[in-house]
Backbone as a chain_set.jsonl record, in Angstrom:
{"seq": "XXXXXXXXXXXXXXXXXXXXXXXXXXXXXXXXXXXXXXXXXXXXXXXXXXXXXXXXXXXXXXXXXXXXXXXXXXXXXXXXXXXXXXXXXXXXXXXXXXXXXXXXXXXXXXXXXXXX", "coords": {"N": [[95.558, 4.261, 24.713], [92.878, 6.387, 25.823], [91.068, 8.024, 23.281], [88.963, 10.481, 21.561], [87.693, 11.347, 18.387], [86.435, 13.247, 16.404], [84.316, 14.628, 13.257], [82.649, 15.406, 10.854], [81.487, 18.072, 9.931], [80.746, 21.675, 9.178], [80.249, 24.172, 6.923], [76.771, 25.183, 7.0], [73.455, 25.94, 4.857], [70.613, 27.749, 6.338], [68.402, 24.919, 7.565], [69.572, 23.032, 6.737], [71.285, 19.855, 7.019], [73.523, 18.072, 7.829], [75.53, 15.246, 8.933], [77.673, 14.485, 12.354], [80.204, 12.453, 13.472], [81.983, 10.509, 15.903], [84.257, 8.899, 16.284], [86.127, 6.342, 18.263], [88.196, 5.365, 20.506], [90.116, 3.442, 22.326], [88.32, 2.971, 24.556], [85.007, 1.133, 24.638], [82.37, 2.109, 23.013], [79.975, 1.114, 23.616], [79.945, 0.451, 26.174], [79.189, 2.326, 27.971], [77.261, 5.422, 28.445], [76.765, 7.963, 26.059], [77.662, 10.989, 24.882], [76.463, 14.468, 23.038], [78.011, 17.363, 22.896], [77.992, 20.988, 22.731], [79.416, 24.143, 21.846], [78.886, 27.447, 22.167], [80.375, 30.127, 20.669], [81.566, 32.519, 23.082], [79.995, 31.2, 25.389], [79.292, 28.636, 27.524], [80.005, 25.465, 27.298], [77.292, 23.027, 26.444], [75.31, 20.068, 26.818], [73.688, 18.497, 24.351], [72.581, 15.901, 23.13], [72.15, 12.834, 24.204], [72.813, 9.636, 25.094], [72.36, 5.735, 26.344], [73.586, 3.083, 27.306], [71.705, 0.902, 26.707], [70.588, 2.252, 24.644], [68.541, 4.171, 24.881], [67.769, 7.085, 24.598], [68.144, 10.994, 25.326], [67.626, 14.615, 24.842], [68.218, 17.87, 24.393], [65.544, 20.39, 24.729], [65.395, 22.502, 22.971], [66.186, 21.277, 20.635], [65.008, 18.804, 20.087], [63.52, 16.542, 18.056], [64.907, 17.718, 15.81], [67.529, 16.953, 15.713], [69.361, 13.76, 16.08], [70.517, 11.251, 17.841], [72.664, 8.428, 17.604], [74.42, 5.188, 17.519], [77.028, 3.067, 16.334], [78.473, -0.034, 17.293], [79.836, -1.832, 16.64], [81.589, -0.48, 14.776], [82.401, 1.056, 16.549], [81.485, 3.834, 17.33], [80.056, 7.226, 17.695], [77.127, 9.054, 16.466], [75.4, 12.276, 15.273], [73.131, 13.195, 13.698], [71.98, 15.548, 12.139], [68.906, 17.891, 11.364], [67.532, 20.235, 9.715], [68.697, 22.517, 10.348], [69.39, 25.709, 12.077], [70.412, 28.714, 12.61], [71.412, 29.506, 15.637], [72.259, 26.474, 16.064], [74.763, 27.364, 15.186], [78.219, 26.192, 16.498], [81.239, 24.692, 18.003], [81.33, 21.215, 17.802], [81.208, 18.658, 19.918], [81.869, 15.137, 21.682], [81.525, 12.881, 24.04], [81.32, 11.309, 27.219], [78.956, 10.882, 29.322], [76.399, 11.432, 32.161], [77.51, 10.648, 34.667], [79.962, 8.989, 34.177], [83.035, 8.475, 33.616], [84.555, 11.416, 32.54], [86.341, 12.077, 29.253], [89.431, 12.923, 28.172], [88.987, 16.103, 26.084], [88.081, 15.955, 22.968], [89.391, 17.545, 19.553], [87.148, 18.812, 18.918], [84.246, 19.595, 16.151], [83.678, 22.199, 13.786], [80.483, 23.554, 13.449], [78.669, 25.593, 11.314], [76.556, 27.521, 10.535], [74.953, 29.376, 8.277], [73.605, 32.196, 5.684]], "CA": [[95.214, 5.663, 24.956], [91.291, 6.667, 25.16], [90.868, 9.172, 22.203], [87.931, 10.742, 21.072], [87.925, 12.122, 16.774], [85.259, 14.113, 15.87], [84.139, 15.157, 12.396], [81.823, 15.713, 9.681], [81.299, 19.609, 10.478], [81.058, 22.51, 7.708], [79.351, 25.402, 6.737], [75.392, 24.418, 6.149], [72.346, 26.76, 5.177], [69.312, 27.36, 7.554], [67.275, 24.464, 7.068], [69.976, 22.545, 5.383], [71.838, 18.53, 7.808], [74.882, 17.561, 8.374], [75.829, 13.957, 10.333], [78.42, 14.205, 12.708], [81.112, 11.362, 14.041], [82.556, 10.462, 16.923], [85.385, 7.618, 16.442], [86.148, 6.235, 20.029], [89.391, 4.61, 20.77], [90.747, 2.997, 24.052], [87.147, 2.958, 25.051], [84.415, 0.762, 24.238], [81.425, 2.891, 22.927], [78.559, -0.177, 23.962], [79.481, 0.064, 27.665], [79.258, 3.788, 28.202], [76.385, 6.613, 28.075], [77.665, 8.462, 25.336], [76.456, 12.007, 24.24], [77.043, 14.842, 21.784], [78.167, 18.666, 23.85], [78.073, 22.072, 21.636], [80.305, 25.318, 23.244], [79.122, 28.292, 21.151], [81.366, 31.185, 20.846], [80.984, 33.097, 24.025], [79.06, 30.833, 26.07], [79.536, 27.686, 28.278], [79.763, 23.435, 26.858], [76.183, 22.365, 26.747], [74.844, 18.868, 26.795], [72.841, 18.557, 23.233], [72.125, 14.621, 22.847], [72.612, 11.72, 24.768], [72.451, 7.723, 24.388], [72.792, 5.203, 27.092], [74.037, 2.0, 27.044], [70.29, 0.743, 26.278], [69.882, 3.025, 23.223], [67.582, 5.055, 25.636], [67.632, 9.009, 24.241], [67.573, 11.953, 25.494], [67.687, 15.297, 24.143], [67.869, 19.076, 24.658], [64.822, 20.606, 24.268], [65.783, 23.282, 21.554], [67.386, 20.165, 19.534], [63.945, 17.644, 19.497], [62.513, 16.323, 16.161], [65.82, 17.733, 14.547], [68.92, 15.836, 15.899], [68.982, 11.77, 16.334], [71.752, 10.659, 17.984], [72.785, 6.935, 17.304], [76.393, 4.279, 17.523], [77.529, 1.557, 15.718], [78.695, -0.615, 18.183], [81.244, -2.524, 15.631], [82.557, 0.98, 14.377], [82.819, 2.184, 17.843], [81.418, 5.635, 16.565], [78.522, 7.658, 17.992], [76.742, 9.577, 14.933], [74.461, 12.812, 15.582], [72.333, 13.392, 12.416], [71.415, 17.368, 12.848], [68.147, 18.4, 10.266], [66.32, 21.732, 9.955], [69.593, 23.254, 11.397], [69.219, 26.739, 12.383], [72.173, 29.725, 12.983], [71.544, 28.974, 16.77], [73.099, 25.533, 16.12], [76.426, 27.35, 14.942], [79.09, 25.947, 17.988], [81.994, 23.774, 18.117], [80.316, 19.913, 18.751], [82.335, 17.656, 21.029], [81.462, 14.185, 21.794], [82.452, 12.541, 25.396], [80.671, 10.628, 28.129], [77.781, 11.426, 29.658], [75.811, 10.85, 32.96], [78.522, 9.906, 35.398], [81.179, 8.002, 33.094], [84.314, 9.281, 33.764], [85.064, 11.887, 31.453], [87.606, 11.337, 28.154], [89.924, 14.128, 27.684], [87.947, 16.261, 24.814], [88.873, 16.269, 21.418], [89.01, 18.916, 19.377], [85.508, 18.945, 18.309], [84.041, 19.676, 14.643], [82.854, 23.248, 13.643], [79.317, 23.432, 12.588], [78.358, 26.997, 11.24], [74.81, 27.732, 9.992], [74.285, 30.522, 7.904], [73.197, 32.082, 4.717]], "C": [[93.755, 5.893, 24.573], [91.631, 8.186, 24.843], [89.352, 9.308, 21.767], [88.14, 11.33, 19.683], [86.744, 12.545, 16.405], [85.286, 14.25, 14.652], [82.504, 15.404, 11.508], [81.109, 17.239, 10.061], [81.15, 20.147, 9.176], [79.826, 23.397, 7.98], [77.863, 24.947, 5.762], [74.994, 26.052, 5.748], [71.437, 25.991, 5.757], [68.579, 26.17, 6.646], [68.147, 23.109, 6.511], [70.175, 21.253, 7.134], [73.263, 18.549, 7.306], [74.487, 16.336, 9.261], [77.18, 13.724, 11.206], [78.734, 13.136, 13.129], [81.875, 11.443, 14.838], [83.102, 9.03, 16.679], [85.77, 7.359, 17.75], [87.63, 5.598, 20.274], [89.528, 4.184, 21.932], [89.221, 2.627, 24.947], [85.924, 2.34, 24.648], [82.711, 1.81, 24.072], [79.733, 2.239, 23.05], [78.492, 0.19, 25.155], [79.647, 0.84, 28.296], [78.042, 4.599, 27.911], [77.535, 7.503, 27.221], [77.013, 10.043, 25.137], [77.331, 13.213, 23.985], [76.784, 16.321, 22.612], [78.561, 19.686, 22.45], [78.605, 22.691, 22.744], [79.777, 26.034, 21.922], [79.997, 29.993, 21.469], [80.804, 32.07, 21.931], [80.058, 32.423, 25.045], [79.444, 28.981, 26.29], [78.881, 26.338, 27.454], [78.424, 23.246, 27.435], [76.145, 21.113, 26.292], [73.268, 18.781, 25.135], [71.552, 17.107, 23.336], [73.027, 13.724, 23.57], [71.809, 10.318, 24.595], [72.997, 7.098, 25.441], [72.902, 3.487, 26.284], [72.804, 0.453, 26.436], [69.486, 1.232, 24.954], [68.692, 4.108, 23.572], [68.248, 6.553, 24.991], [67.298, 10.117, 25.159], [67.946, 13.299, 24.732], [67.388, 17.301, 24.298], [66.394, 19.909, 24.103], [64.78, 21.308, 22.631], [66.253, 22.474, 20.012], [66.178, 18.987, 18.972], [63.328, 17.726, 18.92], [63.53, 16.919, 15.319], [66.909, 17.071, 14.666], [68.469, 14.517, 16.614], [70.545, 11.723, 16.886], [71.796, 9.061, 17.642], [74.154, 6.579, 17.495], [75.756, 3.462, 16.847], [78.329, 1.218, 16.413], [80.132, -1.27, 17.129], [82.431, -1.211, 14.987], [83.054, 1.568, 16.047], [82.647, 3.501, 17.606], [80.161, 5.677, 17.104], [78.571, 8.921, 16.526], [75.586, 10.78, 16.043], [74.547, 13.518, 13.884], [71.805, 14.546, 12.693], [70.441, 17.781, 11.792], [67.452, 19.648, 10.742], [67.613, 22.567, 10.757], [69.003, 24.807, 11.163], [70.348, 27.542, 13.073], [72.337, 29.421, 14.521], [72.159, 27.651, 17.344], [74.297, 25.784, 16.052], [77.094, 27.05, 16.415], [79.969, 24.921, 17.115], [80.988, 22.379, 18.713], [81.374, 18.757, 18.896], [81.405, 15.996, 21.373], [82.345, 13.588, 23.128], [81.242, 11.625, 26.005], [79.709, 11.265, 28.784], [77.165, 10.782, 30.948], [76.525, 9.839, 34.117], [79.746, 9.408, 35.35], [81.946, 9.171, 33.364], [84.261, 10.093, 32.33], [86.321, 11.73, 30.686], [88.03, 12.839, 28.616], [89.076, 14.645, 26.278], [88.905, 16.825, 23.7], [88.918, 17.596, 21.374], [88.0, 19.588, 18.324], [85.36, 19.266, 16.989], [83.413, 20.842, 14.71], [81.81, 23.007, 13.084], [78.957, 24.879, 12.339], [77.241, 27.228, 9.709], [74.141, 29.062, 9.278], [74.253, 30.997, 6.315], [74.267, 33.122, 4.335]], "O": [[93.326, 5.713, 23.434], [92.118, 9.103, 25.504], [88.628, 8.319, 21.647], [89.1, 12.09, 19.8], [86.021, 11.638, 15.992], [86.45, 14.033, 14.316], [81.402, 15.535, 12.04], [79.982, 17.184, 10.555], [81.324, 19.473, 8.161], [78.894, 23.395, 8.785], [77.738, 24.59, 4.591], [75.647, 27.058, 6.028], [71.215, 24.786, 5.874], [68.246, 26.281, 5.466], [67.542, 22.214, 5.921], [69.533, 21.501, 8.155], [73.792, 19.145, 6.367], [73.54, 16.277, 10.047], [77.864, 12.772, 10.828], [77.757, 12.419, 13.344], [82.653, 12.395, 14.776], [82.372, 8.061, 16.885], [85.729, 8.353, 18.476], [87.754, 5.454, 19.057], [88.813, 4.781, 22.737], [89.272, 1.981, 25.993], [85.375, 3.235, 24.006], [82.071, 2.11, 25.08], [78.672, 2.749, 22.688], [77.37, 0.374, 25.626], [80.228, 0.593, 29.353], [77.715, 4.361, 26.748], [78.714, 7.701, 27.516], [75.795, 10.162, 25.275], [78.491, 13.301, 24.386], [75.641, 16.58, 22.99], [79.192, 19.335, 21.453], [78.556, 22.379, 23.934], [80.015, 25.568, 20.808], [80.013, 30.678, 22.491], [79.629, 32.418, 21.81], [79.276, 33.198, 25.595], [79.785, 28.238, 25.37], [77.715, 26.178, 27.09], [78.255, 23.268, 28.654], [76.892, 20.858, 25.348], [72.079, 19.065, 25.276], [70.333, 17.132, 23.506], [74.257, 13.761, 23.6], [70.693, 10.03, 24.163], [74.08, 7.558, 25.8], [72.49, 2.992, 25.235], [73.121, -0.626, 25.936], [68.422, 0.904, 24.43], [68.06, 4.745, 22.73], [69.448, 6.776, 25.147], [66.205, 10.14, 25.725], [68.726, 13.057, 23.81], [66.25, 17.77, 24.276], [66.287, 19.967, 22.878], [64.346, 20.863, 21.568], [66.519, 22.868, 18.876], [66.241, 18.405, 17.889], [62.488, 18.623, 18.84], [63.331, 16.808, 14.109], [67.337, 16.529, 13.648], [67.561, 14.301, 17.416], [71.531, 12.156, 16.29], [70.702, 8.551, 17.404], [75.025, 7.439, 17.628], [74.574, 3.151, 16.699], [79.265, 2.016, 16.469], [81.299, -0.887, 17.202], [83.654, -1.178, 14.854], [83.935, 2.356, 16.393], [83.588, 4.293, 17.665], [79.326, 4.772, 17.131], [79.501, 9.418, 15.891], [75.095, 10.456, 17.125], [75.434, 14.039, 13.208], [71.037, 14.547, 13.655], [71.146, 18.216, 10.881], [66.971, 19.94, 11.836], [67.35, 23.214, 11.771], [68.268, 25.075, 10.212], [71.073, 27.079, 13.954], [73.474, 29.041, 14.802], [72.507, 27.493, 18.514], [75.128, 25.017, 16.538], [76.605, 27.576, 17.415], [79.689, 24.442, 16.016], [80.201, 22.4, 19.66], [82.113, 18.195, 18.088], [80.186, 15.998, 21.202], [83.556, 13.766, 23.259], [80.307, 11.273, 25.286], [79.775, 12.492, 28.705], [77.321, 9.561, 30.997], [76.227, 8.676, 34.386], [80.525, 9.37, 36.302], [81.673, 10.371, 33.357], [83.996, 9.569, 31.248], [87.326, 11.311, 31.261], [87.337, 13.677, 29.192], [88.584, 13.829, 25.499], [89.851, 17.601, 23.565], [88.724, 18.484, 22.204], [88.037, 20.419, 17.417], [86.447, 19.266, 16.413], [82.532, 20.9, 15.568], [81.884, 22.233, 12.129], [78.946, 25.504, 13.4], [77.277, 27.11, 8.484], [73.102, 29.627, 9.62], [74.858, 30.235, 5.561], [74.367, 33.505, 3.169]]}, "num_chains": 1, "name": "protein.A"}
């Protein structure tokens, strides 16, 4: 069964990181574009950070110079490292395929919520 597990979420302050995780199952996370989707309350699943099968990056504008995405290929886990967060980061963050790759069914993502 391909599963996706999300975590490391929580209530930051402005300014403050968090590193989320994406555990992969059924699915090898080497031979896939992988990348890291926010939904914030009221408003449509965006595309944050993405990683191809090359380690190639890309990255929402609003998001560059503070989130890194990265995997460990032996863990099967994609990682997004979030710094300098800001209340505009608060959303649910989902992790799935990216750039063609069949989509997984989506977890049920990790809250991140940003405020003082």
């Amino acid at each position: 069964q391909v599963q996706l597990v999300e975590s490391g979420g929580g209530l930051v302050q402005p300014g403050g990181s968090l590193r989320l995780s994406c555990v992969a199952s059924g699915i090898r996370v080497s031979i896939a574009a992988m990348g890291w989707y926010r939904q914030a309350p009221g408003k449509e699943r965006e595309l944050v950070a993405a990683i191809t099968e090359t380690y190639s990056t890309n990255y929402k504008d609003s998001v560059k110079g503070r989130f890194t995405i990265s995997r460990d290929n032996a863990k099967n886990t994609v990682y997004l490292q979030m710094n300098s967060l800001k209340p505009e980061d608060t959303a649910v963050y989902y992790c799935n395929t990216v750039y063609g790759y069949p989509r997984i069914s989506w977890g049920q993502g990790t809250q991140v919520t940003v405020s003082s």
